[in-house]
N, C-alpha and C positions, 0 to 999 in steps of 0.2 A: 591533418585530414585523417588519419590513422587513428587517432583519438575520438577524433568525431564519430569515425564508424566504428568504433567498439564502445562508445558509450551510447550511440545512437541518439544523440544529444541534439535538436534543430538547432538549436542557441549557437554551441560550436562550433555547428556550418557558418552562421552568420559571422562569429568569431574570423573562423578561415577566410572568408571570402572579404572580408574587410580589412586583414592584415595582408593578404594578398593584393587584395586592388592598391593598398595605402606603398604597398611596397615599388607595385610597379609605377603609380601616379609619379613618385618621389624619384625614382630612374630616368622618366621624361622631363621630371620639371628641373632634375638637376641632370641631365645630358647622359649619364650611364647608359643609357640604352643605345645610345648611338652607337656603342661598341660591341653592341652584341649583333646590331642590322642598320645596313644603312636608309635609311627611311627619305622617302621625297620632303619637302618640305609640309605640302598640304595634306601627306599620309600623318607625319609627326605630329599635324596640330590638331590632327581627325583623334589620333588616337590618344590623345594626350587627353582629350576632354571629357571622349567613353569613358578612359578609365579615373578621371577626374570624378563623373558624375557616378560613375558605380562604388567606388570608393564611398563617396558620402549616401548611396542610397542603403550599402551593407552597415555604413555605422549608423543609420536611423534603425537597422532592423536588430542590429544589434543592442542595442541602445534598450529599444521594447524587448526585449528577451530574457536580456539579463537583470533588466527591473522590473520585470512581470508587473508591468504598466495597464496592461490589458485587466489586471485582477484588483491594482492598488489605489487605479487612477485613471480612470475611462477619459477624462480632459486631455491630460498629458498623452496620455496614448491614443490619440486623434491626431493631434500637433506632432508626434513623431510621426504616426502615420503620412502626413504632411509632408513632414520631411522626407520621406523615403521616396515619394512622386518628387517632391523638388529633386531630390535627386537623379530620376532617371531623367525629369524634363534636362539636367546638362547636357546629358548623353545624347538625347535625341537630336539638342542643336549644336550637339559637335559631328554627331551623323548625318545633318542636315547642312553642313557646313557652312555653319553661324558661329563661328567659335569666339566674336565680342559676345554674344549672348553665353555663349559658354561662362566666359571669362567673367562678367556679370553675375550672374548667377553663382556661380563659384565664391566670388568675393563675399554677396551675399549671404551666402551661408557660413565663408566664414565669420562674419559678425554676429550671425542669431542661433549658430549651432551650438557654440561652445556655452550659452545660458541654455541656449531648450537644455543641455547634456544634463549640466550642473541642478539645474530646477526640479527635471526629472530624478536624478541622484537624490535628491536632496526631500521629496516629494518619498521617495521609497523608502528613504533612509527613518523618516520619522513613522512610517508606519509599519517598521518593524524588518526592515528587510536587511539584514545585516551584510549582506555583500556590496550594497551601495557604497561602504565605506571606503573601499577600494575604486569602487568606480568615480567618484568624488574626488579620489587624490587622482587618476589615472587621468579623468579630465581637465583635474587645474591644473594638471603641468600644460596638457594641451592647449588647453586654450590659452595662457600665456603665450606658447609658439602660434598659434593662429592669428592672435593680436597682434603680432609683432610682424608676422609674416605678411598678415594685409595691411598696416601701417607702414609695411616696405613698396609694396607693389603699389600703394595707391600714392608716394610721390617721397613721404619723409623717410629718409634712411635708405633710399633706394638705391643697391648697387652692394650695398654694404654686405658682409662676408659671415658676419654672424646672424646676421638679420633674417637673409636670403635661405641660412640652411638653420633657421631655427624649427621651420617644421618638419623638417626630417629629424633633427635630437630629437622634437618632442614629439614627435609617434612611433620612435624608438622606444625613447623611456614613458610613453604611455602603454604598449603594449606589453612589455613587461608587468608592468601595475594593473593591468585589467587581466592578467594568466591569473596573477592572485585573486581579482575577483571571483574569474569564471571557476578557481579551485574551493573557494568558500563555497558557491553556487554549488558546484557539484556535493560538496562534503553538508550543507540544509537538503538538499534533495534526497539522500544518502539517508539524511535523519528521520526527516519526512514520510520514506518510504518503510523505514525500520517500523516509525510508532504507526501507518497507516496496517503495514502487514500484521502486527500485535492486533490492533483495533481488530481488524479483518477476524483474526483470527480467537479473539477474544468473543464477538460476537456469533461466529462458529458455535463457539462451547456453551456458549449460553440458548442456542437455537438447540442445542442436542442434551441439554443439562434443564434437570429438574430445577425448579428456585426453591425449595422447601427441604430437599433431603441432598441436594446436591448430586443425587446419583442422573444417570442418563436416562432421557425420555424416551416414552414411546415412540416417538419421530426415531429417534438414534436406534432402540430396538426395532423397527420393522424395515428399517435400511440392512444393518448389521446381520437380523437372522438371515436375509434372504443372501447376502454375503457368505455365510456358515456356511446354510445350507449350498452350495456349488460348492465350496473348498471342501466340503465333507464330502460330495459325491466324487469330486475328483480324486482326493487323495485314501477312502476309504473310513478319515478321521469325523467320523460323524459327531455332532454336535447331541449336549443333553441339555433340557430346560426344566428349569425350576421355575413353577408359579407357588407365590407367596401371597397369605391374605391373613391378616390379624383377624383373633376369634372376637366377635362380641363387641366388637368395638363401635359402632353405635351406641352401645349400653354404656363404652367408655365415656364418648365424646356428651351425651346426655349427663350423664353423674359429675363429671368436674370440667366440662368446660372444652373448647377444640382449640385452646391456646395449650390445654395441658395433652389436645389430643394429636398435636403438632408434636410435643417433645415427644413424645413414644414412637410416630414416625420417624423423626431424627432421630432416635435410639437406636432402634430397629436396623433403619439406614445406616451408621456406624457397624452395627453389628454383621450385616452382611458384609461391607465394605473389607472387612478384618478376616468372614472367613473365607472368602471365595479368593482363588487365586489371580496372580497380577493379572494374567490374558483371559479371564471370566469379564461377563459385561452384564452389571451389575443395573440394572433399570426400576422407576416408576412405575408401574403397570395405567395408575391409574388410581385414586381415592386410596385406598389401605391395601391395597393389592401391589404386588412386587414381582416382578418377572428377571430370571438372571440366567443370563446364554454360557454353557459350562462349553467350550471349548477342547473338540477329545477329547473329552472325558467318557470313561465307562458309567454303566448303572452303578457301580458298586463304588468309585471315588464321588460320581456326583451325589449319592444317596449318603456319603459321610458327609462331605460337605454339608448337607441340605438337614442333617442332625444333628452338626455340628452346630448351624444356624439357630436350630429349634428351642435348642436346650438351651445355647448361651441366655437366646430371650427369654426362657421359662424362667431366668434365673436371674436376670437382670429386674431391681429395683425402680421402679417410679413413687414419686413423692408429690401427687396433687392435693395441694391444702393442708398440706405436713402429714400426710395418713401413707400407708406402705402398702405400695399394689403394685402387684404381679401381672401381666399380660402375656396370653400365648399365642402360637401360631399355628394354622398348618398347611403342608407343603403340597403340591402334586409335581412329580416327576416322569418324564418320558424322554429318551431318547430318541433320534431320527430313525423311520427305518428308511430304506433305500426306495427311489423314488417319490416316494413321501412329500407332497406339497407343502409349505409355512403354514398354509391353513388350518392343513389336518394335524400338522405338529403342532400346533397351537390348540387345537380343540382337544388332542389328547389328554396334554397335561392340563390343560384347566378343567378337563374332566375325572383326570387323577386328585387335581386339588377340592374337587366336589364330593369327590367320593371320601377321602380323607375326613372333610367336615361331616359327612353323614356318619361316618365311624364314630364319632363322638370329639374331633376335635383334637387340636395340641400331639396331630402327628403327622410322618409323612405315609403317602401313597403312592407305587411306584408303577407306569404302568409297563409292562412291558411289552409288550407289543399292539400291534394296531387293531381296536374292537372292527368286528365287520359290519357292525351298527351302530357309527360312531353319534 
């Protein structure tokens, strides 16, 4: 039970409650319990049947649990379903004090449980369900002791000494061999949830991740500044932005091509990637436009940075159609001022990086503080 509630696991309530009921059925049907209470005769055969019929209705529900029947096999897990009401119908007519019907019933299901068990096993095992394997051995021992057991009560071998306590060995040593199934169960689940979290988290990155330059999108930058901007009002450490936009590059993508106008953005995107530091967040703006969240940073490191950027690409090599070309950039920079909404910090430096281009191009412009006409 202790397991059950730290793994939070349904399965291994079902688990509990059916090595529980199996424990106490096997106390009544072999007499032990008389020494813990002395029970009337018609208490003994009341109670003998409830936990008869509960026993076999917690190993229908265990049964569907542990072969995820409901996912592998809607047939089969109807027929266990089945089973789990034959089940409680025991109980009702040992509540009802019908206990031939109990006793019937009972027998019953010992003949057609231990194949639903096995079929169902064997039903999950071929499609892929690797803990079956255990539950397949954990059954045929049982059902051996169930066949031998109702082969006793219904006339041959009756009385006999091995016969009579073969179903308590074999739900002894089937429980044992279904802990190892339900530990495989736990250890695919374990697996399952490892590659679901990856997946999870993989399409994360791809929701916040350019597909072309690999850098972070605009999604991820208007989450992120608005992040900055609070940790920067809180702590004093305001944030600077860099807007980036290749010169002329129209003129690029027309002259040799937007396959060759793709490698100059992945160029580009390397090159920022390399100068900006690990906690900068490096983004897509958009078409040939680049936007990059400089974290703390002053004017004076974001504006080496942002030169650092400019020059490496003045200087950096493209090669469309074996010919040698050059491409440049230019930058607008602005830091937060204080109170300062994303909007208007966003309109400053794209209008630092406007004014830049009016200068003629291939430099930065920095603004420093907020126009009163923006």
């Amino acid at each position: 039970m202790f397991i059950t509630i730290s793994l939070r696991d349904r399965v291994y309530l079902y688990y509990v409650g059916y090595i529980l009921f199996a424990l106490v059925s096997m106390t009544f049907l072999h007499g032990q319990i008389t020494a813990l209470w002395d029970f009337g005769t018609q208490t003994f055969v009341t109670m003998l049947w409830i936990n008869m019929g509960l026993f076999t209705a917690f190993a229908y529900l265990f049964m569907r649990g542990i072969l995820n029947t409901n996912s592998l096999s809607p047939l089969v897990d109807k027929l266990l379903i089945f089973g789990f009401y034959y089940g409680l119908s025991i109980t009702a007519a040992g509540l009802l004090n019908l206990p031939w019907i109990s006793r019937w019933l009972t027998l019953g299901s010992g003949i057609f449980s231990p194949w639903l068990a096995l079929t169902a096993g064997i039903v999950s095992l071929r499609r892929g369900f690797a803990a079956a394997r255990y539950f397949l051995l954990a059954w045929g021992v049982l059902a051996a002791a169930v066949a031998i057991f109702v082969i006793q009560e219904l006339g041959p071998m009756q009385g006999e000494y091995w016969a009579r306590n073969s179903l308590l060995v074999g739900t002894a040593l089937e429980s044992i061999l279904l802990s190892l199934a339900l530990a495989a169960r736990i250890r695919d689940l374990k697996e399952e949830r490892r590659v679901l979290a990856e997946s999870e988290s993989r399409f994360k990155n791809l929701s916040y991740t350019d597909g072309l330059t690999g850098l972070f999108n605009k999604r991820f930058f208007s989450l992120h500044l608005e992040e900055a901007l609070r940790s920067g009002q809180v702590s004093d450490n305001r944030p600077c932005l860099l807007f980036i936009d290749l010169d002329d590059f129209k003129l690029f993508n027309d002259t040799y091509g937007h396959d060759q106008g793709d490698l100059v953005l992945k160029g580009l995107a390397g090159i920022i990637t390399d100068s900006v530091r690990s906690n900068d967040m490096p983004c897509r703006w958009g078409g040939e436009e680049f936007a990059v969240i400089l974290l703390g940073a002053t004017l004076e490191s974001a504006a080496a940075i942002a030169e650092r950027i400019r020059q490496r690409f003045a200087q950096y090599v493209f090669s469309p159609n074996g010919q040698t070309v050059r491409q440049t950039l230019s930058v607008g920079l602005a830091r937060v001022q204080q109170g300062e909404s994303s909007d208007d910090f966003i309109r400053r430096a794209d209008q630092a990086l406007y004014r830049a281009k009016r200068a003629g191009k291939n430099q930065l412009y920095v603004s420093a503080v907020r126009p009163s006409n923006p």
